[in-house]
Backbone as a printed PyTorch tensor [residue, N CA C, xyz], in Angstrom:
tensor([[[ 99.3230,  66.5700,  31.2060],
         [100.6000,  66.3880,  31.8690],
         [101.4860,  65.3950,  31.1050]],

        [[100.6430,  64.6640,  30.6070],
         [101.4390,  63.3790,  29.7720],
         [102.4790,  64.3880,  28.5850]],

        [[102.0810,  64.6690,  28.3130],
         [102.6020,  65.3010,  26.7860],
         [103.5220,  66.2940,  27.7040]],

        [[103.6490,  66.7540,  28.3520],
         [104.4920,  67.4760,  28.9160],
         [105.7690,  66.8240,  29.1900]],

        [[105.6550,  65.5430,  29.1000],
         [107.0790,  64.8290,  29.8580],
         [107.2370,  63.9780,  28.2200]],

        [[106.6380,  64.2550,  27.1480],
         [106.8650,  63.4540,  25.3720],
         [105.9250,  62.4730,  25.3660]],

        [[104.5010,  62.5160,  25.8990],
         [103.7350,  61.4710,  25.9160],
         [102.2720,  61.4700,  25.1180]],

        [[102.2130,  60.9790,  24.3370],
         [100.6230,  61.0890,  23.5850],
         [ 99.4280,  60.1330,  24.8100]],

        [[ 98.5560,  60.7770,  24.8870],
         [ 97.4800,  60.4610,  26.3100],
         [ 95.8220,  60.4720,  25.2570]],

        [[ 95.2410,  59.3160,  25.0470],
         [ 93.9560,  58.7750,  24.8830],
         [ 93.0370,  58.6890,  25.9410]],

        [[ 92.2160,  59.4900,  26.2070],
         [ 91.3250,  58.5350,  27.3630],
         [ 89.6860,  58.9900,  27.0530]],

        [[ 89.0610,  58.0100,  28.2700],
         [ 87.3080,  58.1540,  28.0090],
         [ 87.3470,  57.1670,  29.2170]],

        [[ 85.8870,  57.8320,  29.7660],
         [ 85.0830,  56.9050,  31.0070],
         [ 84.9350,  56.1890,  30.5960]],

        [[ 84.7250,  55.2570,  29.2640],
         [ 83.9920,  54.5750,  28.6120],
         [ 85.0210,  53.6760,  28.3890]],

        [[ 84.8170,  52.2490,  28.9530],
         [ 85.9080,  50.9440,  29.1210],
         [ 85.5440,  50.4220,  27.6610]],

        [[ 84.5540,  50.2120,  27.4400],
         [ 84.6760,  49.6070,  25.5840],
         [ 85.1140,  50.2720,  25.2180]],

        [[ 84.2200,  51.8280,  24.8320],
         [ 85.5210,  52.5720,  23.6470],
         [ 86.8920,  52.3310,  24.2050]],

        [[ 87.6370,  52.0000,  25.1370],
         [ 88.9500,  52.2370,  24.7700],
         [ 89.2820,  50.6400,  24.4660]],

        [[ 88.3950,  49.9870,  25.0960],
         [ 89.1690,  48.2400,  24.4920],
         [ 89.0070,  48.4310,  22.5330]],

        [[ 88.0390,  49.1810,  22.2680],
         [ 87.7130,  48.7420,  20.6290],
         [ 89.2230,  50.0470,  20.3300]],

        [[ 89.2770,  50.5200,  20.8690],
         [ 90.5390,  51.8610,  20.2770],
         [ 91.7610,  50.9620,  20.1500]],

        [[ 91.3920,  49.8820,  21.2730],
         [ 92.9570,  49.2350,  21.5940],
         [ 93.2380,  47.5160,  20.7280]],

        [[ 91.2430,  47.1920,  20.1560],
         [ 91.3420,  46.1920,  18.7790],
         [ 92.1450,  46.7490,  17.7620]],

        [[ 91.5930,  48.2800,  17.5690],
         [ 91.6180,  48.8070,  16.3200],
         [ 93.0620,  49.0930,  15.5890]],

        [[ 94.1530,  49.6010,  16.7550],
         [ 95.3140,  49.7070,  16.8520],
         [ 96.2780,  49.1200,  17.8950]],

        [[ 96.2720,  47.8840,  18.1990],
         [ 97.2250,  47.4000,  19.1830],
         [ 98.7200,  47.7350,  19.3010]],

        [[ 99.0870,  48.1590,  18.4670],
         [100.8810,  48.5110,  18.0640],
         [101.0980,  49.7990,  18.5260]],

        [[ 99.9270,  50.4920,  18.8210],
         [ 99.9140,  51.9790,  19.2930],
         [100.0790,  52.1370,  20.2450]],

        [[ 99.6720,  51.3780,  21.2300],
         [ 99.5030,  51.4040,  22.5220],
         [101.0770,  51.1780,  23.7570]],

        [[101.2150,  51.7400,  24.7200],
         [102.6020,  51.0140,  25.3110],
         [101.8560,  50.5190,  26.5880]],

        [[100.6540,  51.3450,  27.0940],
         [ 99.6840,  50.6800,  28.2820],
         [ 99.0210,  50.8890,  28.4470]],

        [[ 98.1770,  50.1000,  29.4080],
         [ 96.2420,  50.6610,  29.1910],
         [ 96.0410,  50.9110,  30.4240]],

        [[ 96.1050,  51.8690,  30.9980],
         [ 95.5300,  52.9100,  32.5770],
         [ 94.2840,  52.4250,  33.1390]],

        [[ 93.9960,  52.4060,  33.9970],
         [ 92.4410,  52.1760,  34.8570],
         [ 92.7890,  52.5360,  35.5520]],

        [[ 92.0260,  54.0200,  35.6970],
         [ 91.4790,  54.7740,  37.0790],
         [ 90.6070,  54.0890,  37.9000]],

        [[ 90.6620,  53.7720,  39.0950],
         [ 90.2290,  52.4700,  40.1730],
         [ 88.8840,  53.1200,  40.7260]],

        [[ 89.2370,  54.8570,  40.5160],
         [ 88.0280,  55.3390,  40.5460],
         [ 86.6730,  55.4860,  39.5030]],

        [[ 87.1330,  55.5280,  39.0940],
         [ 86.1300,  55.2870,  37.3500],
         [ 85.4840,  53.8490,  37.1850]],

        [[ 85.9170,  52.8190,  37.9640],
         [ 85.5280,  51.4550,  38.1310],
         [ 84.5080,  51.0740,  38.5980]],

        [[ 83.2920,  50.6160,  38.7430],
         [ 82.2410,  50.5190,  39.4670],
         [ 83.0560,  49.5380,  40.0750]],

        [[ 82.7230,  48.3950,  39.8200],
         [ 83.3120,  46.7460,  40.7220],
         [ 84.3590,  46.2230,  40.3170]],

        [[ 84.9470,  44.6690,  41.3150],
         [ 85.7360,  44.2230,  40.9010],
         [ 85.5570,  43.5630,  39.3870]],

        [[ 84.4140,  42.9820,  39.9000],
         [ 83.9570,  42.1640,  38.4160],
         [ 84.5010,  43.0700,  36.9610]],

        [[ 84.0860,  44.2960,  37.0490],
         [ 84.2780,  45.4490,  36.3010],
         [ 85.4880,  45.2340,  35.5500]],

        [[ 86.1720,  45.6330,  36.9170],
         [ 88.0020,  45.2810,  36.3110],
         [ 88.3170,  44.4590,  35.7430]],

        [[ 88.1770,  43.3210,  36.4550],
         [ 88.5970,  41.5130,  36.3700],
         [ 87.8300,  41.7470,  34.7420]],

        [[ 86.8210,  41.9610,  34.6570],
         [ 86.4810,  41.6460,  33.2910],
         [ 87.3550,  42.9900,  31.6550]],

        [[ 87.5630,  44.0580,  32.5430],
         [ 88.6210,  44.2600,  31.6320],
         [ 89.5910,  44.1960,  31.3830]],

        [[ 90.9870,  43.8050,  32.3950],
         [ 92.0140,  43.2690,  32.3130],
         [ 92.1250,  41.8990,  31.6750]],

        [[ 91.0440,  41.1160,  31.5230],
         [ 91.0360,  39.6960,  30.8970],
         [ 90.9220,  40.5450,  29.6130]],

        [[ 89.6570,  40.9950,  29.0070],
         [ 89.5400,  41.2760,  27.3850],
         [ 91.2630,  42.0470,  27.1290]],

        [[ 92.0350,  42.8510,  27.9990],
         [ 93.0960,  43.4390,  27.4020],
         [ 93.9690,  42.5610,  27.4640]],

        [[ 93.9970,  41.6270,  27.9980],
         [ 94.9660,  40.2490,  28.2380],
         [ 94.7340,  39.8200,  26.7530]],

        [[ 93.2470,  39.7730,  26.2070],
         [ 93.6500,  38.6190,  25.0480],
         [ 93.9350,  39.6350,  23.8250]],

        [[ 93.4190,  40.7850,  23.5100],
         [ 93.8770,  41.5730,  22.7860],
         [ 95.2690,  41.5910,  22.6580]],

        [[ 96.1710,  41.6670,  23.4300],
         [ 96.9440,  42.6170,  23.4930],
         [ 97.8980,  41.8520,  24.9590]],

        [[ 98.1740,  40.5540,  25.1270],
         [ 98.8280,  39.7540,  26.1400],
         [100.1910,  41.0050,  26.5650]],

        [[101.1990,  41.3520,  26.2320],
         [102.1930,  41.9380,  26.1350],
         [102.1400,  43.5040,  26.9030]],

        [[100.7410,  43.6990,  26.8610],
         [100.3090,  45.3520,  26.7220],
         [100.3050,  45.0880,  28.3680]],

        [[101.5870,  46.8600,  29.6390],
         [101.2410,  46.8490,  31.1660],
         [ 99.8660,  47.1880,  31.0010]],

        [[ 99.3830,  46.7510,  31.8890],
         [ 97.6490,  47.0440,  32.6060],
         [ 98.1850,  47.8300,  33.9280]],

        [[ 97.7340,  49.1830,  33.8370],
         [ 98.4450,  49.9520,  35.1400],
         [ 97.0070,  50.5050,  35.8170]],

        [[ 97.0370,  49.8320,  37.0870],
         [ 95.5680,  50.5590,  37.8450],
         [ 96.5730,  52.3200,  38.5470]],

        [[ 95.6290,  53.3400,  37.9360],
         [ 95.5420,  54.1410,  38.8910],
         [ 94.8010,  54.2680,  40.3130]],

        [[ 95.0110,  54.7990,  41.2930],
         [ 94.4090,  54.7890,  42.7070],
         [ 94.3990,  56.3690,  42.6170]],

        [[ 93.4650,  57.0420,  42.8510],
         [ 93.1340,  58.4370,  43.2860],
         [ 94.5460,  59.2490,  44.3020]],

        [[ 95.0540,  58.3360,  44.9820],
         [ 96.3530,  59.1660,  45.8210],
         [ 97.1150,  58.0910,  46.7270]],

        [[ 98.3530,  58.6430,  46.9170],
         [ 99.4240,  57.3460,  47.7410],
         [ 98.3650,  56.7980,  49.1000]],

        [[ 97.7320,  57.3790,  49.6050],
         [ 96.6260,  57.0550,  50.8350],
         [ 95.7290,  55.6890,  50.0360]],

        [[ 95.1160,  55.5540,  49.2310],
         [ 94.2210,  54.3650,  48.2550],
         [ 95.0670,  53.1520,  48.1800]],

        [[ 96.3220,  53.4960,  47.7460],
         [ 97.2100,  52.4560,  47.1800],
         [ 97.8720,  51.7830,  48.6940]],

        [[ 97.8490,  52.0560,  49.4600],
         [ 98.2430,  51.8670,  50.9600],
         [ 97.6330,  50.6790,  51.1480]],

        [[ 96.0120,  51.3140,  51.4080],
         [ 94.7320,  50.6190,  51.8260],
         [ 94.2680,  49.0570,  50.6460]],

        [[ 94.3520,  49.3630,  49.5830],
         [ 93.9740,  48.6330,  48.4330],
         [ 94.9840,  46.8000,  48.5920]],

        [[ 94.5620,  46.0470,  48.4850],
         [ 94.9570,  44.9670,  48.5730],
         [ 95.4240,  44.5160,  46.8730]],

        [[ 96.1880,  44.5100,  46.4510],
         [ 96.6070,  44.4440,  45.1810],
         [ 96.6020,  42.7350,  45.0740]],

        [[ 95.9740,  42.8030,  44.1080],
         [ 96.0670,  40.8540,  43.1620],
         [ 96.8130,  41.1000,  42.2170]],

        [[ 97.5110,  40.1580,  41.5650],
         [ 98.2920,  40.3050,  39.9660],
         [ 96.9490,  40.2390,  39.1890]],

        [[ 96.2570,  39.6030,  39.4800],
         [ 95.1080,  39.4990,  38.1350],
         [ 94.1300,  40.6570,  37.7210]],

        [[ 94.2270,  41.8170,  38.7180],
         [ 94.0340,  42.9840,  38.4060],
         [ 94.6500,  43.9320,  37.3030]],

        [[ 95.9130,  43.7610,  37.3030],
         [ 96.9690,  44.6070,  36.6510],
         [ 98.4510,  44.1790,  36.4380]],

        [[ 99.1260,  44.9280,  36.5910],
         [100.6510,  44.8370,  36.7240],
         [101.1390,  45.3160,  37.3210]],

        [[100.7500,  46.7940,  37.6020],
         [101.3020,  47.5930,  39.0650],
         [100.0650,  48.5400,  39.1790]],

        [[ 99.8630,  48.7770,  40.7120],
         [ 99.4800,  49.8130,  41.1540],
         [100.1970,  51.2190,  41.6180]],

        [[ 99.5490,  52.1180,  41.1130],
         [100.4030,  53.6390,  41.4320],
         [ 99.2720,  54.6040,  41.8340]],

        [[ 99.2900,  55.7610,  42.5130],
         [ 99.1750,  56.4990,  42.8690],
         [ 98.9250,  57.6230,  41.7910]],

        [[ 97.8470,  58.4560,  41.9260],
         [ 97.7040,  59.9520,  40.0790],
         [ 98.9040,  60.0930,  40.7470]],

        [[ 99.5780,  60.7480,  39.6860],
         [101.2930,  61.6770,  39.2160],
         [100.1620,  62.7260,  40.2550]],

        [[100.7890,  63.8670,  40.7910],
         [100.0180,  65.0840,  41.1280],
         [101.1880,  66.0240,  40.3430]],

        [[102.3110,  66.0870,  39.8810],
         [103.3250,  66.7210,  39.3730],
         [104.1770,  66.6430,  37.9910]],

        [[105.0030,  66.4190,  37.0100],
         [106.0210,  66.1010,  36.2330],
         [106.7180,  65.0290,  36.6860]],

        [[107.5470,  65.7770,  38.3170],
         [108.2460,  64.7210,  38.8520],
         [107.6120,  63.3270,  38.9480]],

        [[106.3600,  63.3700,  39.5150],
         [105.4930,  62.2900,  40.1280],
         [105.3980,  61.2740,  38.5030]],

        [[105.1200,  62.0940,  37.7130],
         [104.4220,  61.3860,  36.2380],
         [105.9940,  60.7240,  35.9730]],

        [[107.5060,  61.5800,  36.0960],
         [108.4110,  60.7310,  35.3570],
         [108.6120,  59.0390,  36.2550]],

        [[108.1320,  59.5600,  37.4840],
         [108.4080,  58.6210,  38.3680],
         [107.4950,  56.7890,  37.9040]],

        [[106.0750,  57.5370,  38.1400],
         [105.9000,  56.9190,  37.2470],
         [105.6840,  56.1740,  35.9240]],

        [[105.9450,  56.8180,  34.9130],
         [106.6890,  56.5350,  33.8530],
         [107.5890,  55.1110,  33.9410]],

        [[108.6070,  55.3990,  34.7600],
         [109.4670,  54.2300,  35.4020],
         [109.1490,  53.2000,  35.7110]],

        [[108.0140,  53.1850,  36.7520],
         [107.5760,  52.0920,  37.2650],
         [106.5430,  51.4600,  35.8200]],

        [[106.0560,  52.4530,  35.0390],
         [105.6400,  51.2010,  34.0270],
         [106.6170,  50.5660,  33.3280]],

        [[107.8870,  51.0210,  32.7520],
         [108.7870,  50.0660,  32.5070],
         [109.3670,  48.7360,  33.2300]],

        [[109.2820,  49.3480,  34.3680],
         [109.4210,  48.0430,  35.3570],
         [108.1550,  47.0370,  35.0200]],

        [[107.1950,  47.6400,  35.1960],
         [105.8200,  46.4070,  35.3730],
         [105.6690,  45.7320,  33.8000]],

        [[106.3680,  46.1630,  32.3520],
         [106.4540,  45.9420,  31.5410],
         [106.1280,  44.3190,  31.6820]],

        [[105.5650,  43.3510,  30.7600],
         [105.0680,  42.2300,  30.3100],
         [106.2060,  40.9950,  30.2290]],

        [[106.6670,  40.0280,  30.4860],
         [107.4770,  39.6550,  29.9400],
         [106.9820,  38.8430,  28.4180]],

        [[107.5510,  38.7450,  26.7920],
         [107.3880,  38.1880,  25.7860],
         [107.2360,  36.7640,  26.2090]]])
C-alpha cells in the first residue's frame, strides 16, 4: 500500500534486523513503524525506541495499533513513540496517515 501513495516500505518481525538496517543507513530512513502487535512487552518497546533514539535522535518512532478500537483503549506515554495511529485499512487512511507523521516529525 505504501508504494501506492510514492512510498518505499522495509519491514521484518525481527526488531534487530531493522535497528542494524537503520545503523547501516540512517539517511534512508524518514521513520521507524512498530506494530504494537508484533511487540511482546513494554520492556520490548521501551528498549527499542531508546536504541532508535540514539541511532538516529531525529528519526518519528510511529507505534502502529492493529485498529482505531486499540488506539482508544491504549494509554499512550511519549517515551514509547511520537504518535500513535491506527493500520491505514485504505489509500485514504495511509495518506491520512502519512500526515500525521509529518506532524509527529522530531524537532532538530
Amino acid at each position: 500500500m505504501f508504494g501506492a501513495v510514492g512510498h518505499e516500505l522495509s519491514y521484518t518481525s525481527e526488531m534487530d534486523l531493522a535497528l542494524e538496517a537503520l545503523i547501516e543507513d540512517p539517511d534512508a530512513w524518514r521513520l521507524f513503524l512498530i506494530r504494537l502487535d508484533w511487540v511482546v512487552d513494554c520492556d520490548e518497546l521501551l528498549e527499542a525506541v531508546e536504541r532508535v533514539r540514539i541511532i538516529c535522535p531525529d528519526l518519528p518512532v510511529v507505534l502502529m495499533a492493529p485498529n482505531a478500537e486499540a488506539v482508544q483503549n491504549l494509554e499512550f506515554a511519549p517515551e514509547f513513540g511520537d504518535i500513535l495511529i491506527p493500520e491505514p485499512k485504505n489509500s485514504k487512511d495511509l495518506r491520512g496517515f502519512l500526515g500525521s507523521i509529518s506532524v509527529a516529525k522530531r524537532p532538530n
